[in-house]
C-alpha positions as CSV (number, residue, x, y, z in Angstrom):
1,X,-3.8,-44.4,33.3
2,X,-4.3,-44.9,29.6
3,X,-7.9,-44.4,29.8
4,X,-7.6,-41.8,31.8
5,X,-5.5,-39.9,28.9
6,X,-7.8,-40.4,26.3
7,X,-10.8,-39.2,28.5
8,X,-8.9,-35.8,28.9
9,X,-8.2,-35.7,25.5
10,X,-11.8,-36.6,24.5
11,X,-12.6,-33.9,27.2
12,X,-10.3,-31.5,25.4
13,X,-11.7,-31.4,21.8
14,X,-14.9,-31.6,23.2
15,X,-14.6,-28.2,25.4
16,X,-12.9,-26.5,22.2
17,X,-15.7,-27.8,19.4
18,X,-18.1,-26.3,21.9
19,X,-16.5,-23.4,23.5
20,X,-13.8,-22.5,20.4
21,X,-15.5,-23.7,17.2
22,X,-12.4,-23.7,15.3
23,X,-12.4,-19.8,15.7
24,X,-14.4,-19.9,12.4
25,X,-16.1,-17.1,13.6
26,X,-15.9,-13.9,11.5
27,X,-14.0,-10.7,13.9
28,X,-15.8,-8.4,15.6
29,X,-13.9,-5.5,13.7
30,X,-11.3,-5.2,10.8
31,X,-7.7,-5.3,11.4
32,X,-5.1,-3.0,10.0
33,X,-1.3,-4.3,10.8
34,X,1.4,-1.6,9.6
35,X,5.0,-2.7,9.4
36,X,8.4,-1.7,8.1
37,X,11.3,-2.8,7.4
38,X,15.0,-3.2,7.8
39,X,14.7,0.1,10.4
40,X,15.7,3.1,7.8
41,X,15.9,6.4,9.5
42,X,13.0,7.6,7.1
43,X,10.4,5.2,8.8
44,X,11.6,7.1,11.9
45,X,11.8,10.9,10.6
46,X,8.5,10.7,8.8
47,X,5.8,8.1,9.2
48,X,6.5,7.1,13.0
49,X,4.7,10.7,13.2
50,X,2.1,10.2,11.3
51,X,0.9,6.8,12.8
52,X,1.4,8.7,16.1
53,X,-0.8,11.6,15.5
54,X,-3.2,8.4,14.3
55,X,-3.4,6.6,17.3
56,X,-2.0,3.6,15.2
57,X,0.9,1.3,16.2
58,X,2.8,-1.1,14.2
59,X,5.6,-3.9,13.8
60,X,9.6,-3.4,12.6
61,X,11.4,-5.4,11.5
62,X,15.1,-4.2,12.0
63,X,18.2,-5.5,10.2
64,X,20.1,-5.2,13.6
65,X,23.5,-4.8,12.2
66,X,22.4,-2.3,10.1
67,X,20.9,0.1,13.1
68,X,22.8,3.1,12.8
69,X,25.9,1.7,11.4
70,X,25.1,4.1,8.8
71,X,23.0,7.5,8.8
72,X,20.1,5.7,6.3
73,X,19.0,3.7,9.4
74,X,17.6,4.3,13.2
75,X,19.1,4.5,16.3
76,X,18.7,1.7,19.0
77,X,17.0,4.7,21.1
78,X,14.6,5.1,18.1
79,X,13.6,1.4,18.1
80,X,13.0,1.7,22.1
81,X,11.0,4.7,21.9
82,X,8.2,3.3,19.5
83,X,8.7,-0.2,21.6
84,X,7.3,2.3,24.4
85,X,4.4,3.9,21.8
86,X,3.0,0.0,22.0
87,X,5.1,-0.8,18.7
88,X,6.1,-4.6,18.3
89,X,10.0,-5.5,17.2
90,X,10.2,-8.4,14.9
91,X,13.9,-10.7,13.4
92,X,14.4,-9.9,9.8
93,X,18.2,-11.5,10.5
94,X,21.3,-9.7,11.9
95,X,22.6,-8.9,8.2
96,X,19.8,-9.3,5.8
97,X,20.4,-12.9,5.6
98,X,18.6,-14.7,2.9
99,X,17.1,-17.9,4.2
100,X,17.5,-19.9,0.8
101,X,20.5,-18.7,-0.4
102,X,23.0,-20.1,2.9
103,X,23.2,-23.1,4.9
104,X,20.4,-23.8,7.6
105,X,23.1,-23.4,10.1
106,X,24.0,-19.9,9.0
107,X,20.9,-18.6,8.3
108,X,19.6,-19.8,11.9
109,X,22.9,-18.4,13.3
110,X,21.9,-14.8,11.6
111,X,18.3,-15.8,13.1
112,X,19.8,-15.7,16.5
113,X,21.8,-13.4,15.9
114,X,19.2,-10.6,15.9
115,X,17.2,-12.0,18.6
116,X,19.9,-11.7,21.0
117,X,20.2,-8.1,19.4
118,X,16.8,-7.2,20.2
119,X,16.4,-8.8,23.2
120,X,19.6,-7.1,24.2
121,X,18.4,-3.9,24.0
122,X,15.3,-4.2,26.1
123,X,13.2,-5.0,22.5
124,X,11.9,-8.3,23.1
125,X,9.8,-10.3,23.2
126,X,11.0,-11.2,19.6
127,X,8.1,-14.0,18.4
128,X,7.3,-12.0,14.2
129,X,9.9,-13.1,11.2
130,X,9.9,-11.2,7.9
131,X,12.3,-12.8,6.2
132,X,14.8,-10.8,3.9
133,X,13.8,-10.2,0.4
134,X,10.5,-12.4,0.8
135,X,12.7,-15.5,0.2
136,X,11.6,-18.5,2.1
137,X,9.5,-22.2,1.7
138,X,8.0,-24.9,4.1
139,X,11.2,-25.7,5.4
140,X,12.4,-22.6,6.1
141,X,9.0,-22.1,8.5
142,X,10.2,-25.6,9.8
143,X,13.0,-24.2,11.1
144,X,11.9,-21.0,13.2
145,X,8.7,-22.6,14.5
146,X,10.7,-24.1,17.8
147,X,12.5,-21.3,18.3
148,X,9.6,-19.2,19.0
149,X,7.9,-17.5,16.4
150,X,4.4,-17.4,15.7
151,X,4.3,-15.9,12.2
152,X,6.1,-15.2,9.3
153,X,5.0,-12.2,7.0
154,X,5.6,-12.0,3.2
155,X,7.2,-9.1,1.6
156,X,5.3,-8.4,-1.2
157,X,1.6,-8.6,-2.7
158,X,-1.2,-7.4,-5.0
159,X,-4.3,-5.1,-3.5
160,X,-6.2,-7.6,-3.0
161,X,-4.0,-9.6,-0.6
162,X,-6.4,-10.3,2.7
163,X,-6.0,-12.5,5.3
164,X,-9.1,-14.2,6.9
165,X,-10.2,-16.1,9.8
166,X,-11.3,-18.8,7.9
167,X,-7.9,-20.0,6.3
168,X,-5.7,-17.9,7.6
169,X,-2.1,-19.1,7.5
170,X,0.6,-17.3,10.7
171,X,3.3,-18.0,8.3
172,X,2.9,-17.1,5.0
173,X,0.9,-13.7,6.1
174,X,-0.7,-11.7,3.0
175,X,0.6,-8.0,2.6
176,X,0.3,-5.1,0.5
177,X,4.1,-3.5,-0.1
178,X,3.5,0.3,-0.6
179,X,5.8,2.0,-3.1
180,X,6.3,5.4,-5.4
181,X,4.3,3.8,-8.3
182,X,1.1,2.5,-5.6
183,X,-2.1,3.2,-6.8
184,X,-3.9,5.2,-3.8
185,X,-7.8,4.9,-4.7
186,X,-7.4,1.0,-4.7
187,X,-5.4,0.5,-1.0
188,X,-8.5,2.8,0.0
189,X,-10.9,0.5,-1.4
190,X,-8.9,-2.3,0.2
191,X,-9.2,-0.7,4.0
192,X,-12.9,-0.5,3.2
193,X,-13.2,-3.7,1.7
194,X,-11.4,-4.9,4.8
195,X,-14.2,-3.7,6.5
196,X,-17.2,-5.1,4.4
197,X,-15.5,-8.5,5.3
198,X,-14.1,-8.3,8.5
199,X,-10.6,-9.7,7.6
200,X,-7.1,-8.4,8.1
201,X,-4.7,-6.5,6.2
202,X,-0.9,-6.2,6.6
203,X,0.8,-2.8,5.0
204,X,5.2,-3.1,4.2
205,X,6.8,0.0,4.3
206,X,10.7,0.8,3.1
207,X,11.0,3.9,2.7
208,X,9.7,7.5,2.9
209,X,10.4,10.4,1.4
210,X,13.5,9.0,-0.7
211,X,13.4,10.7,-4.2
212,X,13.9,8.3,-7.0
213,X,13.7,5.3,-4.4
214,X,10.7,3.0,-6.2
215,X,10.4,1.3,-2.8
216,X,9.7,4.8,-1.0
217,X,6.5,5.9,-0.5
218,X,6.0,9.7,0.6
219,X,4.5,11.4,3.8
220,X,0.7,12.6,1.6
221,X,0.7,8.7,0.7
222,X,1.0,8.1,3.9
223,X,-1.1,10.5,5.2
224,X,-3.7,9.5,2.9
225,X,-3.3,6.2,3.5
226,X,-3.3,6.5,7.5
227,X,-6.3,9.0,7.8
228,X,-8.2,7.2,5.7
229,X,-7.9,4.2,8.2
230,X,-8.2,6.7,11.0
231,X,-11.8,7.6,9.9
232,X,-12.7,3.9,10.1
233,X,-11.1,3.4,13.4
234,X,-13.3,6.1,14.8
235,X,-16.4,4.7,13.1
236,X,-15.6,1.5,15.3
237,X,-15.1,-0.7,11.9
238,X,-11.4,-1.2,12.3
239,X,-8.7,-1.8,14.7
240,X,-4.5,-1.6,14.5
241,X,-2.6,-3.8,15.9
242,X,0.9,-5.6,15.9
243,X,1.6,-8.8,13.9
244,X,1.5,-10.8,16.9
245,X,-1.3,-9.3,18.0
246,X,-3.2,-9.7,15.0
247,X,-1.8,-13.5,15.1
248,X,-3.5,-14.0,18.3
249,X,-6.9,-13.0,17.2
250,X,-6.8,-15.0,14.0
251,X,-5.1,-17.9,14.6
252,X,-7.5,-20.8,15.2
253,X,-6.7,-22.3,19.2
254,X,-3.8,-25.0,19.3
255,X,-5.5,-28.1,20.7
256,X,-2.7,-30.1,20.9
257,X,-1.6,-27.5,23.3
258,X,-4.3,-27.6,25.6
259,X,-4.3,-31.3,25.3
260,X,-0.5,-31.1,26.5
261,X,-0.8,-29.0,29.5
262,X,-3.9,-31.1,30.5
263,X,-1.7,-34.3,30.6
264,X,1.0,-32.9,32.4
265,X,-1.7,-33.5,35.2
266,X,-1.9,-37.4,34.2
């Protein structure tokens, strides 16, 4: 019995060395990831439209309390219509909980909180965390991991911010945070140097459209922004996709997965 578990495990890492060589490969295409957060009504009103007209999908990350408790943010309906456009819904906590700032207990309580939320209203599944104001550490990924996420995304970055096959971490994903003050010429020559090196890139969006907001970006931007990465998409050289999506094309294979399932035949 015991030799037989270390032959299937030997088998294992074998078949993935050979097969799955540590997924070092580089990916066929670039990846573009859009998401926004906390659900304001703006992301809604004006750059849901855009991406559509785009072809290009993307991941929220809803502060379910907030959804329209208040006119600034969307309607469960909204969040269930871009669900249906191929949009992913991700937790960012039931109240905007920040994970160092509270207990473990009440942060994962808020955790669960949304989850049920989302799952509630038909959003799920719910496997991406952003958490609220960027604020986590190693523990806090400790934490979510058994409760079923496969990522965690950062809130904030410089333009040069890429994730790539080759050390890419699920949670502590690399993004650009657009705002009023971002410099347009250089996120264009981040989607092209995206390209060049077939890596991934993760866009946060707050707002759009809010005047005086420094976290609002407005619909040119994004226009500029999202027909620029159209063009590439059409040449072939770059792909959207969800965070989770994204996740499962970069994220080297689990072996100690496979090597699970395999004993569960032992």
């Amino acid at each position: 019995m015991l030799k037989k578990g270390f032959l299937t495990i030997f088998l294992a890492a074998a078949f993935l060395a050979v097969a799955m060589p540590s997924q070092a490969r580089s990916l066929s295409k670039a990846i573009l990831v859009i998401t926004c957060d906390d659900g304001h009504w703006t992301q809604w009103e004006y750059l849901a439209p855009i991406m559509r007209n785009h072809g290009i999908v993307g991941t929220c990350y809803p502060v379910t309390s907030w959804i329209r408790n208040d006119y600034d943010f969307m309607y469960v309906s909204d969040l269930q219509t871009l669900k249906g456009r191929g949009w992913e819904m991700g937790n960012h906590t039931q109240n905007h909980t920040d994970a160092l700032a509270v207990a473990d207990q009440t942060f994962l309580a808020d955790l669960e909180a949304a989850k049920q939320d989302l799952v509630g209203w038909g959003l799920g599944p719910v496997s991406a965390f952003a958490p609220p104001y960027g604020e986590f550490n190693s523990h806090t990924v400790e934490l979510i991991k058994p409760r079923g996420y496969t990522s965690l995304r950062r809130a904030c970055g410089e333009y040069n911010d890429t994730n790539y096959v080759s050390n890419f971490d699920a949670f502590g994903i690399e993004v650009i945070s657009l705002k009023a003050a971002t410099d347009m010429a250089k996120v264009k020559t981040w989607l092209n140097d995206l390209v060049d090196q077939k890596a991934a890139g993760v866009l946060v969006v707050h707002q759009v459209n809010v005047a005086g907001d420094p976290d609002s970006i407005t619909s040119a931007m994004a226009e500029e922004i999202l027909g620029h990465a159209a063009g590439l998409i059409a040449e072939g050289q770059l792909e959207t996709l969800t965070v989770s999506q994204m996740v499962k094309k970069m994220r080297p294979a689990d072996i100690s997965a496979v090597i699970s399932l395999l004993l569960l035949d032992e």
